[in-house]
BALOBA-1460 file (C-alpha; in Angstrom, 3 decimals):
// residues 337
<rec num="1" residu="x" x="-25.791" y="-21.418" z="-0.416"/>
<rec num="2" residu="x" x="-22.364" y="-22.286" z="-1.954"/>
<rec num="3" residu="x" x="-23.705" y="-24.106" z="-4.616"/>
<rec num="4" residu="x" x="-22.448" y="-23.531" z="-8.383"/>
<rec num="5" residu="x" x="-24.858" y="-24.715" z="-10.884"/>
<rec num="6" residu="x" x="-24.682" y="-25.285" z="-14.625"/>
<rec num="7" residu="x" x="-27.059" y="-22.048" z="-15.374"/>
<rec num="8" residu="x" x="-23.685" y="-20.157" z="-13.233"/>
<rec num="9" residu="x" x="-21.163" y="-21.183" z="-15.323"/>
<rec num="10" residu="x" x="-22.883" y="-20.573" z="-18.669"/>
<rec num="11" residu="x" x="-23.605" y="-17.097" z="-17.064"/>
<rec num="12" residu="x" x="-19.583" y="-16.918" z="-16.381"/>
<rec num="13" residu="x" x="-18.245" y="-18.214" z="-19.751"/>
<rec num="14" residu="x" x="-21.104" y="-15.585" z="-21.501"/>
<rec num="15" residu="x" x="-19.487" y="-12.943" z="-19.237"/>
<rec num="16" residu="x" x="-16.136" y="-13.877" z="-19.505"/>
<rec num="17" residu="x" x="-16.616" y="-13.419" z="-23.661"/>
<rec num="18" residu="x" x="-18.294" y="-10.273" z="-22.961"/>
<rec num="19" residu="x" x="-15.873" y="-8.541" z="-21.815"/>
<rec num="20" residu="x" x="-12.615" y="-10.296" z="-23.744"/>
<rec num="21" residu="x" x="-12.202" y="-6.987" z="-25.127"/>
<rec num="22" residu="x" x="-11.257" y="-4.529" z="-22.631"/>
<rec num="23" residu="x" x="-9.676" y="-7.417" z="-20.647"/>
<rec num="24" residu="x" x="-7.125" y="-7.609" z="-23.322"/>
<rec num="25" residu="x" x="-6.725" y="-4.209" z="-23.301"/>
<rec num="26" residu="x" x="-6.023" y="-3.933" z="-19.623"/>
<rec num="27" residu="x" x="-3.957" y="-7.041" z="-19.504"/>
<rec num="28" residu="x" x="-0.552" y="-6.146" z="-18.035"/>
<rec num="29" residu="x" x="2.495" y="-8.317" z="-18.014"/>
<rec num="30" residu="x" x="3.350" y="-10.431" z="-14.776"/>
<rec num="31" residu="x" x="4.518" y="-8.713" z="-12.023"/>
<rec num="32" residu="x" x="7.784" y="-7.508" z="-11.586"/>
<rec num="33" residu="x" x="9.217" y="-8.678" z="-15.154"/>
<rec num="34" residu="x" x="9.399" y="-4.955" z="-16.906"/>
<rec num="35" residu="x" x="7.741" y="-3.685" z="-19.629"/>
<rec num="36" residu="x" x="7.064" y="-5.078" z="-22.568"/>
<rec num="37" residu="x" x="7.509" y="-8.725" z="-23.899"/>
<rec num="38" residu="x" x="9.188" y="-11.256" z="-21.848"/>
<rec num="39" residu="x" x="12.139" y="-12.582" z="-23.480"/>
<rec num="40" residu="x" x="14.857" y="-13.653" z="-21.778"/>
<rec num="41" residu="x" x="18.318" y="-13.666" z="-23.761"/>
<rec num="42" residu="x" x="18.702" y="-16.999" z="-24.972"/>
<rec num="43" residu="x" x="21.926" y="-18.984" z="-24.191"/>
<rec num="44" residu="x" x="21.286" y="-21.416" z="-26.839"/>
<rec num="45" residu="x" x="20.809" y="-20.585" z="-30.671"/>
<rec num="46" residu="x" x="17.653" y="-21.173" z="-31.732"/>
<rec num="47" residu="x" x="16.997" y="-25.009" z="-33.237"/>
<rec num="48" residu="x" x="14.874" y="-24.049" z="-36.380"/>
<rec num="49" residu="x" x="16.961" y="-22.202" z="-38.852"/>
<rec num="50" residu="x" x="17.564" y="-19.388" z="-36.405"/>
<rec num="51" residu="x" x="13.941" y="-18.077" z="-36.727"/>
<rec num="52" residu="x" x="12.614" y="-17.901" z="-33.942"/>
<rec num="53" residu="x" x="8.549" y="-18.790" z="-33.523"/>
<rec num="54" residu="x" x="6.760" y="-16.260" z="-31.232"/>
<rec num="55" residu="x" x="4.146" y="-18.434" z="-28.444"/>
<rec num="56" residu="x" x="1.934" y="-16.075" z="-26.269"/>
<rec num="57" residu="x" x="1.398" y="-17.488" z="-22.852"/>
<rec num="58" residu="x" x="-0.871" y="-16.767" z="-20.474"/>
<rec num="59" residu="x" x="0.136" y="-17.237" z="-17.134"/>
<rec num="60" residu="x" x="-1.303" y="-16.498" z="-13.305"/>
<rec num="61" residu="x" x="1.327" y="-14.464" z="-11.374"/>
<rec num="62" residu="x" x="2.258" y="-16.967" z="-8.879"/>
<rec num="63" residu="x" x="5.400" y="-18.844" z="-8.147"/>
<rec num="64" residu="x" x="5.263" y="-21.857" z="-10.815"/>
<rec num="65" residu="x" x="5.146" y="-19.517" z="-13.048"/>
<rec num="66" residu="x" x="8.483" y="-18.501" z="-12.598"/>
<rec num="67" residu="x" x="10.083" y="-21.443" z="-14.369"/>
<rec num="68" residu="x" x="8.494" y="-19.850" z="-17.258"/>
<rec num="69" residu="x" x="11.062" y="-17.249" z="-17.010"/>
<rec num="70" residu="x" x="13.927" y="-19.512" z="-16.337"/>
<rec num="71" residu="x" x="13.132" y="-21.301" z="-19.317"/>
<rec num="72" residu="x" x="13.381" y="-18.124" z="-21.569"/>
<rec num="73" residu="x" x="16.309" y="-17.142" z="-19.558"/>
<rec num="74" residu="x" x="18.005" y="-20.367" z="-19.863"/>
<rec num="75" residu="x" x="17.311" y="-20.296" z="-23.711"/>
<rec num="76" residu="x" x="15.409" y="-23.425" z="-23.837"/>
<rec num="77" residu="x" x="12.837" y="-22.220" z="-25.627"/>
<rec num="78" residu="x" x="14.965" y="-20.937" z="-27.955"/>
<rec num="79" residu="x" x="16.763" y="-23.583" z="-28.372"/>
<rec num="80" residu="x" x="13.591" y="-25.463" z="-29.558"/>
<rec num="81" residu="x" x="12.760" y="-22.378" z="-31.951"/>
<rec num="82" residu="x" x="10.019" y="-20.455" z="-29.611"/>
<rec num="83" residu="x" x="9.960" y="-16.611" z="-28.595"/>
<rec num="84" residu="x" x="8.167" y="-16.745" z="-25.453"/>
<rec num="85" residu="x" x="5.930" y="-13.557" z="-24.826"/>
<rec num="86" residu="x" x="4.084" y="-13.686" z="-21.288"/>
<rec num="87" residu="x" x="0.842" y="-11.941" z="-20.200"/>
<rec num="88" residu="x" x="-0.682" y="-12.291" z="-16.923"/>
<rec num="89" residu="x" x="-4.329" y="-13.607" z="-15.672"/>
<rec num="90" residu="x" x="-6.288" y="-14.182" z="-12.607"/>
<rec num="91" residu="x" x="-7.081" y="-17.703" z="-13.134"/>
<rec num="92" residu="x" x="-7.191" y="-20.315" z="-15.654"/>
<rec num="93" residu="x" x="-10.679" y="-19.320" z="-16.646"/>
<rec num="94" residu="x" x="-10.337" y="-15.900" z="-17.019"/>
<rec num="95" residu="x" x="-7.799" y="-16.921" z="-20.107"/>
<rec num="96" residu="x" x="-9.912" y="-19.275" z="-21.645"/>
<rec num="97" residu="x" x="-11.808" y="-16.236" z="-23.850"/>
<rec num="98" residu="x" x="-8.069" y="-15.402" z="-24.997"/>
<rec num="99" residu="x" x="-7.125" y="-18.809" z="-25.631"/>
<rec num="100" residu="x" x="-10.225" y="-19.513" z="-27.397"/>
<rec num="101" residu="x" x="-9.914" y="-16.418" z="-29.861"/>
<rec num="102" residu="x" x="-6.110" y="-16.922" z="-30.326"/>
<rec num="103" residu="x" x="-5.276" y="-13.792" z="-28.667"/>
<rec num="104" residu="x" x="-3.004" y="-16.269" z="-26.242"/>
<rec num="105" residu="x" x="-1.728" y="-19.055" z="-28.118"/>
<rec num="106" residu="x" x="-0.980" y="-20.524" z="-25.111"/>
<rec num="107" residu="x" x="-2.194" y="-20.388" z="-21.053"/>
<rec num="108" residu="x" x="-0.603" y="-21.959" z="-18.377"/>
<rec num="109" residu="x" x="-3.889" y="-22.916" z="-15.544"/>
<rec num="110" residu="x" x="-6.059" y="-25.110" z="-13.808"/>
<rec num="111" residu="x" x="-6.898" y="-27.941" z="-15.190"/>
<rec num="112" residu="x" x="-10.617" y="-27.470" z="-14.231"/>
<rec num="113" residu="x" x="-11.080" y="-24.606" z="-16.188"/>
<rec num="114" residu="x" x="-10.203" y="-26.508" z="-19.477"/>
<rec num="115" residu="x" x="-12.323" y="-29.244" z="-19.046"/>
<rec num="116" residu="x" x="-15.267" y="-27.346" z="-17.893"/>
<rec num="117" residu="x" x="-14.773" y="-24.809" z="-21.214"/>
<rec num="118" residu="x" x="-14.923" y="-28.671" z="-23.172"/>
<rec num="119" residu="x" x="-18.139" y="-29.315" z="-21.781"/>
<rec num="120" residu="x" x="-19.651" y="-25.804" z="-22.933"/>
<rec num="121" residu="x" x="-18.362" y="-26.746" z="-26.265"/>
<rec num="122" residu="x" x="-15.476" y="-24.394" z="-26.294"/>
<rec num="123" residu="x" x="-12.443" y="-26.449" z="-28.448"/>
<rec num="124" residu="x" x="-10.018" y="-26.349" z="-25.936"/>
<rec num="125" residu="x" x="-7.280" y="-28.904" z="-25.302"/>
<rec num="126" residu="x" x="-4.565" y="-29.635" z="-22.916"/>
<rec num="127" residu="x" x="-1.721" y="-30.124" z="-24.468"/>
<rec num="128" residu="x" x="1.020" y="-30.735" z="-21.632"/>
<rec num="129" residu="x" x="1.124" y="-30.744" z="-17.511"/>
<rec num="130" residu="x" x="3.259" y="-27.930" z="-15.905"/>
<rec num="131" residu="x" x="2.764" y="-28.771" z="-12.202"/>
<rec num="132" residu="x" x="1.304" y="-30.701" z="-9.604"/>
<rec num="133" residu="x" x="0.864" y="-30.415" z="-5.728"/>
<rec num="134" residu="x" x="3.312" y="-32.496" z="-3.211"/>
<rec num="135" residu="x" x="1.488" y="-35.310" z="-1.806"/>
<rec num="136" residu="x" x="2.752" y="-35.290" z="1.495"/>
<rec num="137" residu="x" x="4.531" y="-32.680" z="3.973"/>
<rec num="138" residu="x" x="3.472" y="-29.105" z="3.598"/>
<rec num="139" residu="x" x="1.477" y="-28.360" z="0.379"/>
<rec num="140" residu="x" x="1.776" y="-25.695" z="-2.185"/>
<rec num="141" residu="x" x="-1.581" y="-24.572" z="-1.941"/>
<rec num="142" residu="x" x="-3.716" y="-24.745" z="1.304"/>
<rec num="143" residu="x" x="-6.859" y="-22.695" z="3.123"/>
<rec num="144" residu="x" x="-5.713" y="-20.131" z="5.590"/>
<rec num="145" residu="x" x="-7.854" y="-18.656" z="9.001"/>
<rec num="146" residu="x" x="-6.720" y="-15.608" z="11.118"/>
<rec num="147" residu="x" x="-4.426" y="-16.351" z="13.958"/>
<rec num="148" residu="x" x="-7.166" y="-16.060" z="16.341"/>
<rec num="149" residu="x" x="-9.854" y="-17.189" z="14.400"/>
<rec num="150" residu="x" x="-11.656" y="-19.962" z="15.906"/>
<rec num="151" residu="x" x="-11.583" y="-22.041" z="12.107"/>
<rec num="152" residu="x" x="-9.259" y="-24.625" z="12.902"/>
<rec num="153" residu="x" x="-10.029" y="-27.533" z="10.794"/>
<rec num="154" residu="x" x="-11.590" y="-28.263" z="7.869"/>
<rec num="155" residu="x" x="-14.898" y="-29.064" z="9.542"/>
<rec num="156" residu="x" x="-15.193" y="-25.443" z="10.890"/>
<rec num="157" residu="x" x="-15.514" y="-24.341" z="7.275"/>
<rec num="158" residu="x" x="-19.279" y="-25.491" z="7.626"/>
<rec num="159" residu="x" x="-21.841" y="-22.210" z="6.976"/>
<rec num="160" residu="x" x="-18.208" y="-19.571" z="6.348"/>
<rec num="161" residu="x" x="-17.172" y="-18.149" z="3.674"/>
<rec num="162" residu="x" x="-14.423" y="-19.159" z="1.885"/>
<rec num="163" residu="x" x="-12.285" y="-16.895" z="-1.196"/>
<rec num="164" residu="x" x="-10.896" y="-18.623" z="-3.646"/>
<rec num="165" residu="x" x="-8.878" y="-16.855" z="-6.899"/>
<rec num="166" residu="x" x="-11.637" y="-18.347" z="-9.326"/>
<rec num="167" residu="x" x="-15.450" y="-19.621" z="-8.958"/>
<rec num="168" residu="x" x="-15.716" y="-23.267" z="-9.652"/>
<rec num="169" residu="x" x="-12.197" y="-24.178" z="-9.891"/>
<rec num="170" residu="x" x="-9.949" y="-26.913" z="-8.449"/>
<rec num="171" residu="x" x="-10.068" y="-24.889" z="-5.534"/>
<rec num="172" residu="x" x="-13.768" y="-24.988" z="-4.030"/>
<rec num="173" residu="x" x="-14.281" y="-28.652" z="-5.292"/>
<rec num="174" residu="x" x="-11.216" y="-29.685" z="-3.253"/>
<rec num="175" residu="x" x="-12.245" y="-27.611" z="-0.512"/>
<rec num="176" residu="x" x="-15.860" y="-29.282" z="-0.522"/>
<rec num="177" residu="x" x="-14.740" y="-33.158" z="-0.629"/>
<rec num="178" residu="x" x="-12.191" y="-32.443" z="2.130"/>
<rec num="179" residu="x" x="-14.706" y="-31.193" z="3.787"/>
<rec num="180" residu="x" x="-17.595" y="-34.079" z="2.805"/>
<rec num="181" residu="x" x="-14.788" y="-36.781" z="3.655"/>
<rec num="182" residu="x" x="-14.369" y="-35.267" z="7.122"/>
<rec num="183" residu="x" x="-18.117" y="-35.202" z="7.524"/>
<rec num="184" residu="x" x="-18.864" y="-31.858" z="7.281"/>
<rec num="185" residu="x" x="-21.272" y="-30.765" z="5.007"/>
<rec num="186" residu="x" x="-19.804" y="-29.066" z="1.757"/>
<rec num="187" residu="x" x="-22.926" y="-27.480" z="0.791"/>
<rec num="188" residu="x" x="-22.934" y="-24.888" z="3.440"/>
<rec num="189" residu="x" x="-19.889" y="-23.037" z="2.585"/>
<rec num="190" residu="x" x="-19.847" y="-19.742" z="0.506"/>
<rec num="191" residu="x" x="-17.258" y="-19.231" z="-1.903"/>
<rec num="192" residu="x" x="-16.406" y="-15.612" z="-3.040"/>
<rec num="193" residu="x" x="-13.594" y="-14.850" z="-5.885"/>
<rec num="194" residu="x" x="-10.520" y="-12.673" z="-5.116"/>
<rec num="195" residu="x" x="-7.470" y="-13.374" z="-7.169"/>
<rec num="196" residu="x" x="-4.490" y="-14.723" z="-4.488"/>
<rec num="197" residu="x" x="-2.424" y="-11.433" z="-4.788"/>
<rec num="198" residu="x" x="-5.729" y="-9.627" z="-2.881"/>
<rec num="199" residu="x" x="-6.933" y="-12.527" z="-0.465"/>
<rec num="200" residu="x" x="-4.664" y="-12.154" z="2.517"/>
<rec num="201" residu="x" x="-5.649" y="-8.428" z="3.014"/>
<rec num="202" residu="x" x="-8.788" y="-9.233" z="2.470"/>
<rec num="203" residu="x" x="-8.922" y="-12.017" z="4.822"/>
<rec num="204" residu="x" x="-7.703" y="-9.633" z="7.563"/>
<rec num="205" residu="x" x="-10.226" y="-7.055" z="6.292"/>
<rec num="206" residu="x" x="-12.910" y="-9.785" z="7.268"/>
<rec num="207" residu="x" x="-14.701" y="-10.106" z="3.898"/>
<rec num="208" residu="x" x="-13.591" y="-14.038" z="4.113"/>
<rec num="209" residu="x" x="-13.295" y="-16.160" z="7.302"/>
<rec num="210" residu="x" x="-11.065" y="-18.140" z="5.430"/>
<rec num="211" residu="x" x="-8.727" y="-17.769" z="1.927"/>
<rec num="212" residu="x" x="-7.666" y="-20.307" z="-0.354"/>
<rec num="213" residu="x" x="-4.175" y="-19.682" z="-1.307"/>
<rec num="214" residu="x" x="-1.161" y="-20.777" z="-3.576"/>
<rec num="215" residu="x" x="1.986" y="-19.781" z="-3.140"/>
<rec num="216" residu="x" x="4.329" y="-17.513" z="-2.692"/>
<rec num="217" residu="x" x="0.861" y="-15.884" z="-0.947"/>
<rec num="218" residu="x" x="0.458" y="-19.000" z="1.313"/>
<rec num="219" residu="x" x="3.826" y="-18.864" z="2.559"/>
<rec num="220" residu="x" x="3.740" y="-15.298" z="3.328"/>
<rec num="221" residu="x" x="0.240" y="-15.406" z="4.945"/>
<rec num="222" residu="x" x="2.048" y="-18.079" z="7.364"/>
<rec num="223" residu="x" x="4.715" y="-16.063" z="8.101"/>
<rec num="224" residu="x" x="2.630" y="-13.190" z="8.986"/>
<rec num="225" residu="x" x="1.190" y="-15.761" z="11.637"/>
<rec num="226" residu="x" x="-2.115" y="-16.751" z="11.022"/>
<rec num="227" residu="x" x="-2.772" y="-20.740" z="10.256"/>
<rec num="228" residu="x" x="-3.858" y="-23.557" z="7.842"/>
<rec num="229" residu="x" x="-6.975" y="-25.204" z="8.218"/>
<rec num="230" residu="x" x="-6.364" y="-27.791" z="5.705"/>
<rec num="231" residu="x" x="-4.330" y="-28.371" z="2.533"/>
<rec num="232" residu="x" x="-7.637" y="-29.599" z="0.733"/>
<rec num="233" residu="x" x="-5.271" y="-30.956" z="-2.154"/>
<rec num="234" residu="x" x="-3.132" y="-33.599" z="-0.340"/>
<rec num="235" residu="x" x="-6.898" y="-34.332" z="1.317"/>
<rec num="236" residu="x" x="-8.222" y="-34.775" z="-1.664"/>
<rec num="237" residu="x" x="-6.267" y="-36.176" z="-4.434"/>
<rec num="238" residu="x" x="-2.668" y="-36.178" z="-3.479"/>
<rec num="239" residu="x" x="-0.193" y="-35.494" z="-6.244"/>
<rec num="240" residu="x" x="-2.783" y="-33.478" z="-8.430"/>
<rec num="241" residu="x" x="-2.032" y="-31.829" z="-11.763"/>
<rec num="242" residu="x" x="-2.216" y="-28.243" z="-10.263"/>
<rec num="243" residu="x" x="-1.719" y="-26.231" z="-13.855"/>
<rec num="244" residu="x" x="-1.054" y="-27.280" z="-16.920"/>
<rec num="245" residu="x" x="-0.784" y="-25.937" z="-20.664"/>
<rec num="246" residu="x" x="-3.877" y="-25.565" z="-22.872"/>
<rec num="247" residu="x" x="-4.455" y="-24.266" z="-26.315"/>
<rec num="248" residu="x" x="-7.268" y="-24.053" z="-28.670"/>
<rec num="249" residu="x" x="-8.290" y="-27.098" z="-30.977"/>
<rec num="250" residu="x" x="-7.956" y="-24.910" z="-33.814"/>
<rec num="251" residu="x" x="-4.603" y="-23.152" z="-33.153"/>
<rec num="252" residu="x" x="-2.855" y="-26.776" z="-32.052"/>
<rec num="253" residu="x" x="-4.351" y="-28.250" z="-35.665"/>
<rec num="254" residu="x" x="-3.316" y="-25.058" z="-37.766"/>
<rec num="255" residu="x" x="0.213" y="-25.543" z="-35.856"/>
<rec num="256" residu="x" x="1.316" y="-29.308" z="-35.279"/>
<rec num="257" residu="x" x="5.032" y="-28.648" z="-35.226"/>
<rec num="258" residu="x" x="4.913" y="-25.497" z="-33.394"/>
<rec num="259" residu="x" x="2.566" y="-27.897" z="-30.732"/>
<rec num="260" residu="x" x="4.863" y="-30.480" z="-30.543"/>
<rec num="261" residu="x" x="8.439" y="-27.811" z="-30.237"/>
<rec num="262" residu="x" x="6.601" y="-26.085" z="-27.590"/>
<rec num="263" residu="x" x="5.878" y="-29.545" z="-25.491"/>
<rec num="264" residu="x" x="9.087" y="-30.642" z="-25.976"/>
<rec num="265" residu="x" x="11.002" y="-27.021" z="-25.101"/>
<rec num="266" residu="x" x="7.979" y="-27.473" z="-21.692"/>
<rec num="267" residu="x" x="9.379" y="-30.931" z="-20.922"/>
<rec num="268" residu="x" x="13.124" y="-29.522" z="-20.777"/>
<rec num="269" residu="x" x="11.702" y="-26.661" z="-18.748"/>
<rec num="270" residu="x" x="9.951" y="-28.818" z="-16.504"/>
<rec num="271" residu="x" x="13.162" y="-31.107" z="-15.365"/>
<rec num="272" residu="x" x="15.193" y="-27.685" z="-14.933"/>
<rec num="273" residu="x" x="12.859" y="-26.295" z="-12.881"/>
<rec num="274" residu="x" x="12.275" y="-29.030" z="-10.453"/>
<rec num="275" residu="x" x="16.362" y="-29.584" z="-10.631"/>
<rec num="276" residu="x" x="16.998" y="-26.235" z="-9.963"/>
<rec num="277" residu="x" x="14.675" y="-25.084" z="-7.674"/>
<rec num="278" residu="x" x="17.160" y="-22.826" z="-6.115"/>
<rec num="279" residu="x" x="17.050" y="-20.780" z="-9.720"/>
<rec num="280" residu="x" x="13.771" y="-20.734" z="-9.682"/>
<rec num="281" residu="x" x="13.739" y="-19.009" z="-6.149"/>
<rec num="282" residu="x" x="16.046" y="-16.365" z="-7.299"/>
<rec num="283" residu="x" x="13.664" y="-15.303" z="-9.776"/>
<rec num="284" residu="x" x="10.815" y="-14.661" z="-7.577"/>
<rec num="285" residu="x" x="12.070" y="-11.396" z="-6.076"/>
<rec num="286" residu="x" x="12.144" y="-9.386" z="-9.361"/>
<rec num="287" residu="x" x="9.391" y="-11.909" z="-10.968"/>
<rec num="288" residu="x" x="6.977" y="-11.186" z="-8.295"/>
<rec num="289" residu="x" x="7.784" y="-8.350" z="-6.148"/>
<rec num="290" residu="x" x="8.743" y="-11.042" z="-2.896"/>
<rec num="291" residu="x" x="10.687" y="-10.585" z="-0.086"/>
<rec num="292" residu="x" x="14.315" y="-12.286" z="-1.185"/>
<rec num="293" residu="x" x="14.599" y="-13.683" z="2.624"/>
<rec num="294" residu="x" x="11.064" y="-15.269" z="2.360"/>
<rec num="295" residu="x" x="11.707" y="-16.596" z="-1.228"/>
<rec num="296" residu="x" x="14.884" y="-18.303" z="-0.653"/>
<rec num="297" residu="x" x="13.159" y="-20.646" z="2.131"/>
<rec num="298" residu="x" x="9.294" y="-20.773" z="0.002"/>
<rec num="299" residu="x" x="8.209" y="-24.222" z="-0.847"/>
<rec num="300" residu="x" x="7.723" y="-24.829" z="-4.367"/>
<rec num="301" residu="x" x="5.189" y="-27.084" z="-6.554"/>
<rec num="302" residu="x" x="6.620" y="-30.180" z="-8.443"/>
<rec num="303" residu="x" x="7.136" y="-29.057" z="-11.877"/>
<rec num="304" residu="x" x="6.470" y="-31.808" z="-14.521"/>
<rec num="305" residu="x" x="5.146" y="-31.708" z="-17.983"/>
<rec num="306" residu="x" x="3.447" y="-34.913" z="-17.899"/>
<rec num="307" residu="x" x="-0.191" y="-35.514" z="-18.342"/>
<rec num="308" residu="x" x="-1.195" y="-37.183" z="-15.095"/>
<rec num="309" residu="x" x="-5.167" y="-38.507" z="-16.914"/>
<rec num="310" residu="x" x="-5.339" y="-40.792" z="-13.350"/>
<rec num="311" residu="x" x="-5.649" y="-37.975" z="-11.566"/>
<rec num="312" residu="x" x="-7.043" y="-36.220" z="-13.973"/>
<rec num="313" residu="x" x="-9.901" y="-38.321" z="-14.320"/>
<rec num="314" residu="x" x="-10.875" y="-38.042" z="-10.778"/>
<rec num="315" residu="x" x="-10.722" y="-34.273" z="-10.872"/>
<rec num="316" residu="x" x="-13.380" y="-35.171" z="-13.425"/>
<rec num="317" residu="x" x="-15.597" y="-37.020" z="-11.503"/>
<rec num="318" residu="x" x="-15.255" y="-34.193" z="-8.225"/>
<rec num="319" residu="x" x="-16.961" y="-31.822" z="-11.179"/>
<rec num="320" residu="x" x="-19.524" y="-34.532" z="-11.397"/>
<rec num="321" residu="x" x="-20.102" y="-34.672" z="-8.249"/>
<rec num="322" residu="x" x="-20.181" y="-30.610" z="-7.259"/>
<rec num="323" residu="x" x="-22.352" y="-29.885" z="-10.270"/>
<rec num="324" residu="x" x="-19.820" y="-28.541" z="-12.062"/>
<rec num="325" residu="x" x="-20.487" y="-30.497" z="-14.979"/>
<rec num="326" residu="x" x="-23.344" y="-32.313" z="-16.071"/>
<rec num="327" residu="x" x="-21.639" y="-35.372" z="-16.739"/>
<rec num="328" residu="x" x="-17.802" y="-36.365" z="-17.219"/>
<rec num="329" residu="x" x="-15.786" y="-34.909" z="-19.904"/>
<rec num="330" residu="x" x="-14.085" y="-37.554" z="-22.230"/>
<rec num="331" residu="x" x="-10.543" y="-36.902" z="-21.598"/>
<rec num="332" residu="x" x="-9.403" y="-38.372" z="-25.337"/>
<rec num="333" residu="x" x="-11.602" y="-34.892" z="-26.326"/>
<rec num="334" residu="x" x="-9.518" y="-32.713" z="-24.004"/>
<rec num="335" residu="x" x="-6.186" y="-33.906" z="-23.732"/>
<rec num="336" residu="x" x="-3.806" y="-33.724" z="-26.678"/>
<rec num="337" residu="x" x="-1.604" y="-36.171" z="-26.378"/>
């Protein structure tokens, strides 16, 4: 059935290096941000000797990612000595090939993703958190039905199938112990990939019963009247790192101060974004194509560049569990702190 085994994912990583090359190539700056490389024009001089460090960062083209933006716009990562160039991706593991080879220095994504590359040996380490879900109230991310679908709950996800923007990711694991601590039985779902820009047309094309979505998409599928079955995070692990920052081993060791200016620029990021939500709103029209009326009411993630290893730690153990992973991942080998 739904079932993602350990043969799949070495299948997926030996794909996913396959075919780094023409997926470089093809890559194509987030979505409504222009041509060329983002940088914004810095309001603050630059803090080391007015050089300015370029940092390639891979990013999904969702709304967190906007405080990216605001950050370069706001000259913080100038201000710490960083040239921030941005390049778009589905999903945190379809950067880790770039990461890996140094063609991103940088990607912003799931957490998942990072530790699963660990276990397959790829040197990978997080090296800040970004965001995290809201642990009560309306989520950021959540699974969506069609208005009159009969898929009301979480239970009713038993023998469907279910998109979600990347194949064993924090998405289906969440999705399976929401539905394994409501009773229903996780191993009977499907899961199909379609990146979250697609899955609301395709829900409504009918090649998913249900789609797991982040935002702005959720809010917008919502609006358009259809309904959430459950928002597996809050059901899961409230709170939950949703992205956060990961380089290669090699490129953090070859560059320890360029590391530790880039965390700290991320930190002062971080506690703008989530101060300033309203900024980061304004953004998403031109950063993502969005209707200005929706994005001045959309519900954002808690932005926060700390390293939440609780959580983390039991995001672990859900890998365990869904045969993600063999066995846990030791999070002093993953997380640079």
């Amino acid at each position: 059935m739904s079932q993602i085994t350990i043969k799949d994912h070495e299948v997926v990583v030996k794909k996913l290096f396959g075919t780094f090359a023409a997926g470089v190539t093809a890559m194509a700056l987030l979505a409504g941000c222009g041509g060329g490389s983002i940088s914004g024009s810095p309001e603050s001089s630059p803090g080391n000797g007015g050089t300015l460090q370029k940092v390639t960062v891979g990013a999904i083209p969702i709304a967190p990612s906007a405080a990216l933006q605001l950050g370069i716009d706001k000259g913080l990562f100038a201000k710490h000595g960083i040239e921030i160039e941005m390049q778009s991706g589905q999903g945190g593991a379809s950067m880790l090939p770039a990461v890996s080879t140094g063609t991103m220095n940088v990607a912003i994504g799931n957490p998942v993703s990072t530790m699963l590359a660990q276990s397959k040996g790829l040197d990978l380490k997080i090296i800040s958190g970004y965001s995290r879900s809201l642990a009560e109230g309306d989520d950021i991310t959540g699974v969506v039905a069609l208005k009159d679908s009969a898929i009301e709950t979480i239970e009713d996800l038993e023998g469907k199938t279910v998109s979600v923007n990347t194949v064993a990711g924090q998405g289906d694991i969440t999705i399976k112990e929401a539905m394994a601590k409501a009773g229903a039985d996780p191993e009977s779902v499907k899961f199909t990939e379609i990146a979250f820009p697609d899955a609301p047309a395709q829900l409504e094309k009918g090649n998913a019963d249900a789609v797991w979505l982040a935002q702005p998409f959720l809010s917008q599928t919502i609006a358009a009247g259809h309904h959430v079955v459950s928002y597996n995070y809050q059901e899961t692990i409230p709170g939950q790192p949703t992205l956060v920052a990961f380089a290669s081993g090699k490129w953090a060791a070859d560059n320890p101060e360029l590391i530790e200016d880039f965390k700290a620029a991320l930190v002062e990021v971080s506690d703008y974004a989530q101060t300033h939500q309203d900024e980061v709103r304004a953004l998403l029209p031109s950063f993502l194509k969005m209707d200005p009326e929706l994005a001045n009411d959309l519900l954002l993630e808690e932005h926060s560049a700390e390293i939440d290893r609780e959580s983390l730690e039991k995001i672990n153990q859900l890998m365990v569990k869904y045969d993600v992973i063999e066995s846990p991942v030791n999070l002093n080998d993953v997380v640079l702190d």
